[in-house]
C-alpha positions as CSV (number, residue, x, y, z in Angstrom):
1,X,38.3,-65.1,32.5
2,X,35.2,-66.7,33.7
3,X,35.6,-67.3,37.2
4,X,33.0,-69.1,39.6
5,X,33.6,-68.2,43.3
6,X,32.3,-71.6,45.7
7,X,31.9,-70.4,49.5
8,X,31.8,-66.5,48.0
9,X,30.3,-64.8,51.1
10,X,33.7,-64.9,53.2
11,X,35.6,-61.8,54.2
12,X,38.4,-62.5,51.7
13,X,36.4,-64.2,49.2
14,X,34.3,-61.0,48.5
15,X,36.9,-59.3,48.7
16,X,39.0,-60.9,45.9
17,X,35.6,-61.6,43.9
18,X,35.4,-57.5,43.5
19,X,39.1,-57.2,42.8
20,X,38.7,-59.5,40.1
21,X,35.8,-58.1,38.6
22,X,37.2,-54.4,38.7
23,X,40.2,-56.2,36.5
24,X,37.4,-57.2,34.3
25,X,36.8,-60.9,34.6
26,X,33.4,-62.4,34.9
27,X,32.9,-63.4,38.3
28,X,30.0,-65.5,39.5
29,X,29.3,-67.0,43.2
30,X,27.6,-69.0,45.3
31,X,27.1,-69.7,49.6
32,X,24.8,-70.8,51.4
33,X,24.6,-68.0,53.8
34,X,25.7,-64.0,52.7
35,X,25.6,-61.6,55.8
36,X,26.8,-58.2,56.0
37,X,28.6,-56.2,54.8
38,X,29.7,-58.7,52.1
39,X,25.7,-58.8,51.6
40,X,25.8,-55.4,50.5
41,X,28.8,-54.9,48.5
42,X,28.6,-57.9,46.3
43,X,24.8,-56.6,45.4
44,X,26.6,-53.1,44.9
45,X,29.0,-54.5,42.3
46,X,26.0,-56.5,40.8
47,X,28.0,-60.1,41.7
48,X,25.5,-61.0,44.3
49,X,24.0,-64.6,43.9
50,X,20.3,-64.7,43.5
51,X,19.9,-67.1,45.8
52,X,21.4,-68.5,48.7
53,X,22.5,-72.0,48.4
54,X,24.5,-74.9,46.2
55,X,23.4,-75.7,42.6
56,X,24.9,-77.3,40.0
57,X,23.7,-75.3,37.2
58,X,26.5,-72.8,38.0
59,X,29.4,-75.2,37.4
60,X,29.6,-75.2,33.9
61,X,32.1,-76.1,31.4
62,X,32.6,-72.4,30.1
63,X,34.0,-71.9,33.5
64,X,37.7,-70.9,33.1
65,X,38.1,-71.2,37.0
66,X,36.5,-72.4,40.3
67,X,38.3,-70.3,43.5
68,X,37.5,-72.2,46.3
69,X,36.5,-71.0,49.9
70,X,37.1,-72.9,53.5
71,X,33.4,-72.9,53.9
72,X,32.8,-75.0,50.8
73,X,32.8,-78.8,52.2
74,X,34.2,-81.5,50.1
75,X,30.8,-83.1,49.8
76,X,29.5,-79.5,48.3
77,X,27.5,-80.5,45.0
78,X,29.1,-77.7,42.8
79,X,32.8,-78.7,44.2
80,X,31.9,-82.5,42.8
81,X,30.5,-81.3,39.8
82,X,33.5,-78.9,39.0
83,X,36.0,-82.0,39.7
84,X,33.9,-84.3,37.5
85,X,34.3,-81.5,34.8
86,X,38.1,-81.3,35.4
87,X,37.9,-77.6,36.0
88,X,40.6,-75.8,37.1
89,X,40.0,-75.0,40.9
90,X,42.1,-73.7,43.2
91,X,42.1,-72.4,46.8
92,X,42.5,-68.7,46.8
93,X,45.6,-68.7,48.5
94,X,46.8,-70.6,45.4
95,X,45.6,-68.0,43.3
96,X,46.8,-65.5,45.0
97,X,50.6,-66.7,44.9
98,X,49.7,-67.6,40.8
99,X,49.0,-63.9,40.6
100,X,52.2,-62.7,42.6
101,X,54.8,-65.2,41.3
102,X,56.8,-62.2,39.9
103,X,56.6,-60.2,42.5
104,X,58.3,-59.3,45.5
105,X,56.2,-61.0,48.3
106,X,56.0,-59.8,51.9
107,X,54.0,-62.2,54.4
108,X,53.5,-61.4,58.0
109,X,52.6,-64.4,59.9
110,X,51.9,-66.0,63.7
111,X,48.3,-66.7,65.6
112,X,48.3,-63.1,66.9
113,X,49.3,-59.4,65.5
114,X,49.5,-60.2,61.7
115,X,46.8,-58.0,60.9
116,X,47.7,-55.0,62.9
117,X,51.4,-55.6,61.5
118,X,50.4,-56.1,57.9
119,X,48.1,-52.8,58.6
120,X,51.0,-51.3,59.6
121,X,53.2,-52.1,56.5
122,X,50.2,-51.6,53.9
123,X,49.6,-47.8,55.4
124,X,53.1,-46.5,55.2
125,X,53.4,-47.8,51.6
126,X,51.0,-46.0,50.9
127,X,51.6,-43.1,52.5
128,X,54.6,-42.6,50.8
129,X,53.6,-43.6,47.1
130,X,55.0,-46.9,47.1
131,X,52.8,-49.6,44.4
132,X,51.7,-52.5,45.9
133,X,49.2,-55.5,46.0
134,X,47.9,-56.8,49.1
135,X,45.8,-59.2,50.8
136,X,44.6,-58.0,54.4
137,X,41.9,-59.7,56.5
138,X,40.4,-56.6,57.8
139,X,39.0,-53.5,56.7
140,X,41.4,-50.2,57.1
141,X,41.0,-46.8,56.9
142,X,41.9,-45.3,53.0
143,X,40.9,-48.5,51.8
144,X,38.1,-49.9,49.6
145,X,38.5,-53.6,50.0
146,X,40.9,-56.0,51.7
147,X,43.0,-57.4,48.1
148,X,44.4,-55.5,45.7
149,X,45.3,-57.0,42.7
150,X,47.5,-55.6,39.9
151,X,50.7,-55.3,37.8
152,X,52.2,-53.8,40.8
153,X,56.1,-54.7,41.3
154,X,55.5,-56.2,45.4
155,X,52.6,-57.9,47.0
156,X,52.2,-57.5,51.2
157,X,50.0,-60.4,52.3
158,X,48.6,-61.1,55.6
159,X,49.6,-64.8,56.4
160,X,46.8,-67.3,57.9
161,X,48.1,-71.2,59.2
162,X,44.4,-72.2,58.7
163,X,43.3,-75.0,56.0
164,X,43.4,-73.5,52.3
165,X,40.1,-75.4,51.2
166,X,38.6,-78.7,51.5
167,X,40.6,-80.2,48.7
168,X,43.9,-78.7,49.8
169,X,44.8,-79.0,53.4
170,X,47.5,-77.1,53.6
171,X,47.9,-73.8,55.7
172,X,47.3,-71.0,53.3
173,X,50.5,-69.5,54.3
174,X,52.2,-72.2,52.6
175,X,51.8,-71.1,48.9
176,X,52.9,-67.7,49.2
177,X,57.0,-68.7,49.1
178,X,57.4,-65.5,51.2
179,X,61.2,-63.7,50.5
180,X,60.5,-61.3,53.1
181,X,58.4,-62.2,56.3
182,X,57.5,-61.7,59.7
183,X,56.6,-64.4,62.7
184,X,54.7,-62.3,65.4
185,X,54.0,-64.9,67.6
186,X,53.2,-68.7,67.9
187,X,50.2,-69.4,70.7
188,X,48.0,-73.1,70.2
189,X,45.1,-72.3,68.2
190,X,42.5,-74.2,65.1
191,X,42.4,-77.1,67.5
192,X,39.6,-78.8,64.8
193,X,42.3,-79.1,62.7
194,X,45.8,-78.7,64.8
195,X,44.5,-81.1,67.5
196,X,47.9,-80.8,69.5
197,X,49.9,-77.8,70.7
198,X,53.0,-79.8,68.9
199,X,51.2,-80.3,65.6
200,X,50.1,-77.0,65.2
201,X,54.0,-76.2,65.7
202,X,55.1,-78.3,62.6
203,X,52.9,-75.6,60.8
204,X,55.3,-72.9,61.4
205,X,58.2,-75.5,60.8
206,X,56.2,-76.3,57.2
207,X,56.0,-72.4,57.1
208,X,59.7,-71.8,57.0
209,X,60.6,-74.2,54.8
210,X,58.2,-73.3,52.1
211,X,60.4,-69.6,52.4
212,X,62.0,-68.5,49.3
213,X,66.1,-69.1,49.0
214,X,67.6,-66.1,50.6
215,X,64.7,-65.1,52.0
216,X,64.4,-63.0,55.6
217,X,62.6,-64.1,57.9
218,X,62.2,-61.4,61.4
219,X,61.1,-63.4,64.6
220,X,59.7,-62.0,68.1
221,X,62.8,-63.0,69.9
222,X,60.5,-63.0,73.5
223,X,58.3,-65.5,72.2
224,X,59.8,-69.1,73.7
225,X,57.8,-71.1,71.1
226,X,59.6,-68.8,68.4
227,X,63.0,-68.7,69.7
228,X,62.2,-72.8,69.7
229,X,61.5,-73.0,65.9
230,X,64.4,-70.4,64.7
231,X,67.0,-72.1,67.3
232,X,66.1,-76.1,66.1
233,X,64.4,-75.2,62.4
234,X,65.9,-71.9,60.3
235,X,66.9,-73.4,57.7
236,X,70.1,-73.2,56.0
237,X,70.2,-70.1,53.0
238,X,67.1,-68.4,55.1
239,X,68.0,-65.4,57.4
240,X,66.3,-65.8,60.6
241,X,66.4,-62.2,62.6
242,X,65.5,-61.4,66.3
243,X,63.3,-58.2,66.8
244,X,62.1,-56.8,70.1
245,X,59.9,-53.3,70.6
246,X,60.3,-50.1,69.1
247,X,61.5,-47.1,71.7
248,X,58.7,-45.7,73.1
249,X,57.3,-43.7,76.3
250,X,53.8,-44.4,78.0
251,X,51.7,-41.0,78.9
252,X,48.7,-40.5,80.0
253,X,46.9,-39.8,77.0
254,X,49.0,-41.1,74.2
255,X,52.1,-42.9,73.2
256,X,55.2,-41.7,71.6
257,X,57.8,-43.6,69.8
258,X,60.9,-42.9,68.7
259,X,63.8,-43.2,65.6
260,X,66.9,-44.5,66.1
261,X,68.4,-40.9,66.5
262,X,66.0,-40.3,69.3
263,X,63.4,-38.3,66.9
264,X,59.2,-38.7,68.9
265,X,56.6,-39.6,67.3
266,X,53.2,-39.5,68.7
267,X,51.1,-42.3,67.8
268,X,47.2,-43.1,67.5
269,X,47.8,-46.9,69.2
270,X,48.4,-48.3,72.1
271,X,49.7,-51.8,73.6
272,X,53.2,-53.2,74.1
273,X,52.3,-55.5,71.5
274,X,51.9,-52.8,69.2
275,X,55.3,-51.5,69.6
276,X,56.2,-55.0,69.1
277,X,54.1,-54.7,65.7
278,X,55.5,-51.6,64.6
279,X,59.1,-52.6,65.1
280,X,59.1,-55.4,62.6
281,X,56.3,-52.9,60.3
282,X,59.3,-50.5,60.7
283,X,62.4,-52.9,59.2
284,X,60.2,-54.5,56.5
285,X,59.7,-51.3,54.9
286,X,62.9,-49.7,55.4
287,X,64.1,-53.2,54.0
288,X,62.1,-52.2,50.8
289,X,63.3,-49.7,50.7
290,X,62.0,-46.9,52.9
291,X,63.6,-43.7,55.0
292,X,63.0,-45.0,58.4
293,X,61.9,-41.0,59.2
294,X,59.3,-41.5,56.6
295,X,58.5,-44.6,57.7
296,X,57.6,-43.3,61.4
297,X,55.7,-39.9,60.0
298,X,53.6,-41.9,57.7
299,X,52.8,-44.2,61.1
300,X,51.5,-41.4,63.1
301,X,48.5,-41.0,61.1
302,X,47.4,-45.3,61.4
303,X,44.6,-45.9,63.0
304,X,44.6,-49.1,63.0
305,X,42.7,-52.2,61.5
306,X,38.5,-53.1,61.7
307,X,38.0,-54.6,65.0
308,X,41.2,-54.4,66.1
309,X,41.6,-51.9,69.3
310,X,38.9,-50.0,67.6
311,X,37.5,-47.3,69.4
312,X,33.3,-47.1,69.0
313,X,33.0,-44.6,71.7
314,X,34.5,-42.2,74.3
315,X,32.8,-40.0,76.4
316,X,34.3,-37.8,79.7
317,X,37.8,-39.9,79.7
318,X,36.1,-42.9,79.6
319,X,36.1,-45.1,76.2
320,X,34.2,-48.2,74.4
321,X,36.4,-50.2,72.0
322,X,36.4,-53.6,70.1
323,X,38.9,-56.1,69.6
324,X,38.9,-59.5,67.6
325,X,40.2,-61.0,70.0
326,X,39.4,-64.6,70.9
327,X,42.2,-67.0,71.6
328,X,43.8,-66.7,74.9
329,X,46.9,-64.9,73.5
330,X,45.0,-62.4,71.8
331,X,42.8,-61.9,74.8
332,X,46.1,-61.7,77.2
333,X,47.7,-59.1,75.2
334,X,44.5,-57.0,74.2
335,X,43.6,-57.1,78.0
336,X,47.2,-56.4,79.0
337,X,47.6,-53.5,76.6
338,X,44.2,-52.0,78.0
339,X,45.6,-51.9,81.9
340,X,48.8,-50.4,80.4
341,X,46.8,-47.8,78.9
342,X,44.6,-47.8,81.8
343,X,46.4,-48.3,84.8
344,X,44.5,-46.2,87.4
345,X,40.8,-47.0,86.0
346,X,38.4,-49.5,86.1
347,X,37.4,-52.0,83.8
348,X,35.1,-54.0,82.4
349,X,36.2,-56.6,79.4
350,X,33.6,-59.4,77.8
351,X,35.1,-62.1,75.3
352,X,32.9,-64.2,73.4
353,X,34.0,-67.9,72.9
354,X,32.6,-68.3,69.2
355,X,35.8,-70.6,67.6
356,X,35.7,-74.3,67.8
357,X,39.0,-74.5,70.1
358,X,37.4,-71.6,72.4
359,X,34.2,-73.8,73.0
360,X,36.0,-76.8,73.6
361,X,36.1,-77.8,77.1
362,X,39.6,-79.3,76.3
363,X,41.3,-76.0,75.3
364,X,39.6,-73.9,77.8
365,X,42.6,-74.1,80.7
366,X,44.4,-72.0,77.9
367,X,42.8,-69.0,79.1
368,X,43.6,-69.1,82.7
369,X,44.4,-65.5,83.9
370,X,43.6,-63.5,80.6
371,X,41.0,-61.8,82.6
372,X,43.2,-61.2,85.6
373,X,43.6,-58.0,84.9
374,X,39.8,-56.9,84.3
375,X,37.6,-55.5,86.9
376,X,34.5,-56.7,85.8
377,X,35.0,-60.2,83.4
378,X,32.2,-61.0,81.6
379,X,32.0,-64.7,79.2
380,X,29.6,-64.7,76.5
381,X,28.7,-67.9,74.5
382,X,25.6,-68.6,72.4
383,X,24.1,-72.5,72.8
384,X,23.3,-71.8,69.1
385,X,26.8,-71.6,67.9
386,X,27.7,-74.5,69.9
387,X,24.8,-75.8,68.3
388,X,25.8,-75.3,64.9
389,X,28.9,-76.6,65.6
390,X,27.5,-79.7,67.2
391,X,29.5,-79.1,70.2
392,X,28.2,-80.5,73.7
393,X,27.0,-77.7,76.3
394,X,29.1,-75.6,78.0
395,X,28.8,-75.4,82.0
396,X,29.3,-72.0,83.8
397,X,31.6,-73.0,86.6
398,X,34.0,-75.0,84.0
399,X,34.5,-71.6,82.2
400,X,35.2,-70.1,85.6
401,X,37.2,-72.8,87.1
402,X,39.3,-72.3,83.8
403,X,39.5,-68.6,83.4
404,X,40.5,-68.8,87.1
405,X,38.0,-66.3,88.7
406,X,35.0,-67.3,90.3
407,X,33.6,-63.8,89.8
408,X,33.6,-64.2,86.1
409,X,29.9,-63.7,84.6
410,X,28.5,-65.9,82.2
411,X,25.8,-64.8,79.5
412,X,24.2,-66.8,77.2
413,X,22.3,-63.7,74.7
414,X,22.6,-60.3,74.0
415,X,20.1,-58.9,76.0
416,X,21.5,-60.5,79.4
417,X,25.0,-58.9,77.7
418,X,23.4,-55.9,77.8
419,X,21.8,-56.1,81.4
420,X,25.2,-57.0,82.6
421,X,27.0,-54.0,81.1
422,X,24.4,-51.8,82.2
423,X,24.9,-53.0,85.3
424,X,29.0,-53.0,85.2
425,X,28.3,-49.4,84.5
426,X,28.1,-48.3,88.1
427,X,31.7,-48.4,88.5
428,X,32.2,-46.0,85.3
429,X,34.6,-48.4,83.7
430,X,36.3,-48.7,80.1
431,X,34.9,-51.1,78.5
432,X,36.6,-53.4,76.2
433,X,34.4,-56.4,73.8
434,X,36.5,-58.9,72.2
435,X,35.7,-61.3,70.2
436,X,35.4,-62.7,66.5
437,X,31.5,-63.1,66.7
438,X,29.0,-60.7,67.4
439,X,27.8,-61.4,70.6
440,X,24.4,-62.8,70.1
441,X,23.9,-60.0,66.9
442,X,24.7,-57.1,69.5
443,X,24.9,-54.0,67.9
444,X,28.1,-52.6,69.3
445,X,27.7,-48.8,68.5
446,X,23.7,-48.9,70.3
447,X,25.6,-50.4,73.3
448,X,28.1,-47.9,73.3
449,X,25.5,-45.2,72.6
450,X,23.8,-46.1,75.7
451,X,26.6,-47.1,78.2
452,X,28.8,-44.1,77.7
């Protein structure tokens, strides 16, 4: 097939664009802005555009299919000129459940843990042999890109509630007629598009209905907003089940969980959350049909996901790790898991607001607290991305009236970041960067180099 990717520098849209060029379709792209590392592996698999930017001259009638990115606005001149060709276009969630219609499919869902979970799921498949397709929005360890498409007999797909495309407002997670899935957690977030806690609710209601007859759905039982939407909206013929933590221990220096006969485990991870994760990782694969002792040796050796609790540096039992944090339940738990793993220590956490509903004054009493727990709290924002956005200025004391410290320290570029951590350093604290941008183009490992 000839197949024109429209908004082709996204972390997915690469990703598929490779996948479907090593199954040996033509594949073509355009964006108006390629960064890293998408940049580098597209012009590594020769797909690269030649130039940045919209043009007509790609849609052509040849075209067999237009996959369609998020990024690409309805107004985009090659979107107008595909639909006035009557080409087939479709989202790539679309094409992703048109690819997987015969396959077992296993979609982990919520506003926070999905990755991690679906990280979870992806490595002890493969530790064990299984075959499988999947769609993960991170980078892992043992992996070459983030899809895998094939004639594999199940398909483990990391579940997003954001927009499909400009053309198809639906929340991706809606094509995918899960028969085996996972809710993680429901927490306000997307507010461009969800502009009420309620309305972004009705997603997850939409979400369970579009489930496959029969199909099992597993729910964080602690989660109010969860226990809400199983309790009022399971529908009849789907199983709805509760899940809690994994057994585990704390220690000093790792974390051990254990089987249902009482069997450790040491693991490379940390966090409550995470042994909320790994519970429902650990019943979706014994549901397909793995030995839950395989299931828990094959965990021991995950690492975890790209930006999620990743360590960049450690250095004389203190450490420098990354999160993607960003929405005030991901920033709670991250920082939560970090004083569980830290509880004597100091530290020192910085989140960047970067999303629209971060940088919006409105959503802002969301994160009250989620820094409580920090020694040193650092804000980052950049004017230019609220620029970009064309959102109105942020003020300083509205992020700390918000946040609920008046000690929090707001910085506006990465070379005040780095003064700041530099100076944070006195107290020899862990530090802990979350956030879904790159803080003014800081170059995490440098920092790390330098503070540790």
């Amino acid at each position: 097939m000839k197949i024109h990717f429209l908004s082709m520098g996204g972390a997915v849209m690469h990703n598929l664009a490779i996948a479907l060029k090593h199954a040996g379709h033509q594949i073509t792209g355009s964006d108006d802005e390629i960064y890293d590392p998408a940049r580098t592996r597209l012009k590594k698999e020769g797909i690269l555009p030649a130039r940045e930017g919209w043009f007509e001259s790609n849609i052509h009638p040849d075209l067999d299919l237009v996959i369609l990115g998020m990024h690409a606005r309805e107004d985009n001149p090659e979107l107008k000129k595909a639909l006035d060709l009557g080409l087939k276009i479709q989202s790539f969630p679309e094409f992703i459940y048109h690819h997987s219609r015969n396959k077992k499919r296993i979609v982990i869902g919520g506003s926070h843990g999905k990755t991690t979970t679906t990280s979870m799921i992806m490595h002890a498949l493969r530790q064990k042999g299984f075959d499988y397709d999947y769609l993960v929005g991170a980078m892992l360890e043992g992996f070459d890109t983030m899809v895998r498409l094939s004639d594999a007999p199940l398909i483990v797909i990391e579940g997003d509630e954001y927009l499909s495309s400009a053309i198809d407002r639906r929340p991706k997670f809606l094509h995918y007629k899960a028969q085996i899935s996972a809710l993680t957690g429901i927490a306000w977030d997307h507010m461009n598009v969800f502009p009420t806690e309620e309305n972004y609710f009705v997603q997850f209601v939409d979400y369970l209905n579009s489930l496959s007859e029969g199909a099992r759905v597993y729910y964080f039982d602690e989660d109010s907003h969860l226990q809400r939407l199983v309790g009022e909206h399971c529908p009849s013929g789907i199983n709805c089940v509760p899940y809690n933590r994994i057994d585990y221990q704390k220690e000093s220096d790792s974390w051990t969980v254990f089987s249902q006969s009482g069997k450790p485990y040491k693991v490379n991870f940390f966090g409550s959350h995470n042994m909320a994760n790994l519970e429902v990782a650990r019943r979706i694969c014994m549901d397909l049909g793995m030995e839950e002792e395989d299931f828990l040796e094959a965990i021991t050796t995950f690492k975890g996901a790209q930006k999620r609790l990743q360590l960049i540096a450690s250095s004389d039992d203190r450490t420098f790790y990354h999160d993607f944090a960003h929405a005030p339940s991901k920033v709670r738990a991250t920082v939560n898991s970090f004083r569980e793993r830290f509880p004597e220590d100091k530290l020192c956490t910085v989140v960047e607001l970067h999303t629209y509903s971060s940088l919006n004054q409105e959503f802002l009493p969301h994160y009250k607290g989620a820094l409580d727990k920090a020694d040193v709290a650092i804000v980052f924002f950049s004017p230019h991305t609220l620029r970009m956005k064309r959102m109105p200025p942020l003020d300083a004391e509205i992020i700390r009236k918000n946040f609920g410290r008046d000690d929090i320290v707001i910085v506006n570029d990465a070379e005040e970041l780095k003064s700041k951590l530099v100076e944070a350093n006195r107290i020899k604290p862990h530090f802990l960067m979350m956030s879904s941008g790159t803080f003014g183009g800081s170059n995490l490992n440098d920092l790390a180099g330098e503070l540790l």
